[in-house]
N, C-alpha and C positions, 0 to 999 in steps of 0.2 A: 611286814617283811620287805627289805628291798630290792628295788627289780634292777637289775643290770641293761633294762632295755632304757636308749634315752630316745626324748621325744625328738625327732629332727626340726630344726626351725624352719620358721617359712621362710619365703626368699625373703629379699630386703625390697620393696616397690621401688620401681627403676627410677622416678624421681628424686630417690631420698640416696642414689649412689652417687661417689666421687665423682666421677665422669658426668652425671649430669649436673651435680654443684660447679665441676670446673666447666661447664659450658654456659652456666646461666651466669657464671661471674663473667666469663667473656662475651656473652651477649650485653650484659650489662654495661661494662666497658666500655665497649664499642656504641651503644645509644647514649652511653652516657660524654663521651668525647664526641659524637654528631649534634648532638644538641648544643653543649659547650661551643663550640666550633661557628653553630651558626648565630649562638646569643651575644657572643664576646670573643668571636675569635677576629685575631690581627687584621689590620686592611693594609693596602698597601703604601702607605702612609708609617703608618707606624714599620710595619718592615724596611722601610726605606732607612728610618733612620736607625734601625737596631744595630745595627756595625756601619762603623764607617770603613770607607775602603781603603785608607791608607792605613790602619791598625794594621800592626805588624801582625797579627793574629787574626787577619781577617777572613783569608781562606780556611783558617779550621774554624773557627767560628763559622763561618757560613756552611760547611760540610756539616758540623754537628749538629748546626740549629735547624738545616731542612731537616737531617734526619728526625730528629724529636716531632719537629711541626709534624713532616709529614705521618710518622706514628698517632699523633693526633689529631690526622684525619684534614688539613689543612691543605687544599688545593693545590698539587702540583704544576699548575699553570700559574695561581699566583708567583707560587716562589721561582718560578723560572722568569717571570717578565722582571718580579724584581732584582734576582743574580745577574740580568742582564742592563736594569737600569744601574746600578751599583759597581760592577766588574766589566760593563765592555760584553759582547757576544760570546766569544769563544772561552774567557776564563769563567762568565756568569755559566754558560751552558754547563762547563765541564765539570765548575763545583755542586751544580744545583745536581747534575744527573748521580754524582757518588753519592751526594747527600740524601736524595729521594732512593737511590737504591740501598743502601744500608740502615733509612726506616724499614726501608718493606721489608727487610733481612730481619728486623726486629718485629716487626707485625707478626709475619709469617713464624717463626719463633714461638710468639705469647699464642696465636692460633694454632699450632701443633700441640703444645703441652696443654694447652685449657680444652682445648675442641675435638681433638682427634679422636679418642677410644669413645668420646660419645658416637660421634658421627658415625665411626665405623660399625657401631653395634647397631644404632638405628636408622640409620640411614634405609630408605625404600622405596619400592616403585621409581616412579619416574627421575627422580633426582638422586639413588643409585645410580640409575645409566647413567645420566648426566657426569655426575661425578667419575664413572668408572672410563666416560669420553674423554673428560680433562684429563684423568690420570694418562690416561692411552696418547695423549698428543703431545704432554708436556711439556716443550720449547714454546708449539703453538699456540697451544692454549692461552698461555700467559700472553704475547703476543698479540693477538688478535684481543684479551679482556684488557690489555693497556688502550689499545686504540677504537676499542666503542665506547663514544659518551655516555650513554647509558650505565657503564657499569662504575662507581665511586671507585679509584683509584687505593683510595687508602681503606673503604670498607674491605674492600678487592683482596688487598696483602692477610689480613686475620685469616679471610674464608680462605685463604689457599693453604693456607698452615692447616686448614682442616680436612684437608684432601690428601688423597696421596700420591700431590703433585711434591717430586722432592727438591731439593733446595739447590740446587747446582742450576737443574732445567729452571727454577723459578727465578734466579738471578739472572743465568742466560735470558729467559725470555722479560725481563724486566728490562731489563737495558735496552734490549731492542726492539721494544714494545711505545719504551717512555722517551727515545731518542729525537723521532720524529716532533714533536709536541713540545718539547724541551727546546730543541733548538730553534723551533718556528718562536715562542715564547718571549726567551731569550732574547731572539734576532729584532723583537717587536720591543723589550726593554731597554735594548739598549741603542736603537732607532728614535725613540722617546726623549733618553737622555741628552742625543744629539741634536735632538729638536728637526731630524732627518725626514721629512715628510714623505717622500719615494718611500725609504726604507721603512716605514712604517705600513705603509700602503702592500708592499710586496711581502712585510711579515705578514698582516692582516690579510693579504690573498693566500697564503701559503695555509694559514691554522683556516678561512673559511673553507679551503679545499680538505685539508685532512676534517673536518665535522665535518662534512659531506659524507668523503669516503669512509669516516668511522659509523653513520648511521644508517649509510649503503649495507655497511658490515653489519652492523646490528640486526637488520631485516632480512639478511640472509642465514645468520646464523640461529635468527629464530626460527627459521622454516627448516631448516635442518635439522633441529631439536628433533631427541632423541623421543620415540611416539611410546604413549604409555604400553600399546598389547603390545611392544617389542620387548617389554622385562621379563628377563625370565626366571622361571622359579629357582632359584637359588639362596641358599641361608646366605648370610649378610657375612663381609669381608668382615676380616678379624683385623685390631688396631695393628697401625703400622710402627715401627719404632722409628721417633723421629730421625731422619737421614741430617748425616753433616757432610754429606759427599755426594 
């Protein structure tokens, strides 16, 4: 005889869900461009001569090409010493800073779609708060993780895409997080090129002051870390849909 009753299936084991396939492809990614990066990634040799600076295409070229580098994880400090040996101060600064922010526009991007709804559904304890602190400061946040060394610049851009920090406050706080750093960089490239020894000396005072002040930062914002019996029992935020505003 048949039965009109059907069996219910089991759940599906949370490893074997979308959401945690698009997160292990994005971890992979992401180790897999920091490896690359430090096996064979560019020096500043070879950057120096990948555009010349009289191509008449040299300012989008070098906007597009930090962008890419810096998606693949490629030293934001490098490419600003060298947009500063190659352009001069203020035009190296100005291209290197669109170009490093419209990777991270792209990082943060690939880490919303691949990362978010994992994160959202597992995310706990202490790195819940964490995360639900970053959400809560959003200019800041980003701000202060641009200027502690500690934190990889370009690992930095994927994990914000996996937060729900949204993408307006994450470009605000890019820029004026990565300003300071950029123009000291910069200011030190293109001091080099002129073979300026003062100016090199007072770039190289400038970025020893900002590590300072960024590892001052780093020390304090770890002692302010969010303490684990401050979590509270709450079911886990539900995925955010990524913001384009």
């Amino acid at each position: 005889m048949r039965s009109d009753v059907t069996t219910p299936k089991s759940p599906q084991p949370w490893w074997r869900t979308g959401a945690a396939l698009r997160f292990g492809l994005l971890a992979t990614l992401v180790a897999t461009l920091f490896v690359v990066m430090i096996v064979v990634g560019p020096d500043r040799a070879s950057l120096s001569h990948a555009v010349s600076p009289d191509h008449p295409f040299a300012p989008v070229l070098a906007v597009f090409g930090t962008a890419l580098l810096t998606t693949a994880l490629l030293p934001r400090t490098l490419l600003s010493a060298v947009g500063g040996l190659l352009f001069g101060f203020s035009s190296g600064a100005m291209y290197i800073l669109v170009g490093v922010t419209l990777g991270a526009i792209l990082a943060h991007t690939v880490g919303r779609y691949l990362g978010r709804e994992f994160m959202a559904r597992h995310l706990r304890g202490r790195l819940l708060l964490i995360e639900q602190a970053v959400a809560k400061r959003g200019v800041l946040a980003v701000v202060i993780s641009r200027m502690i060394p500690l934190v990889p610049f370009g690992v930095s851009n994927y994990l914000f895409g996996t937060t729900r920090v949204r993408l307006l406050p994450f470009i605000a706080g890019t820029v004026l997080g990565a300003m300071p750093a950029t123009l000291a960089y910069a200011a030190l490239g293109s001091a080099t090129a002129r073979g300026d020894a003062a100016g090199m000396s007072i770039a190289g005072g400038v970025i020893l002051t900002l590590g300072i002040g960024g590892s001052i930062g780093s020390l304090l914002v770890w002692r302010r870390r969010p303490r684990k019996h401050h979590v509270p029992q709450t079911a886990p935020i539900s995925p955010a849909t990524p913001a384009t505003a």
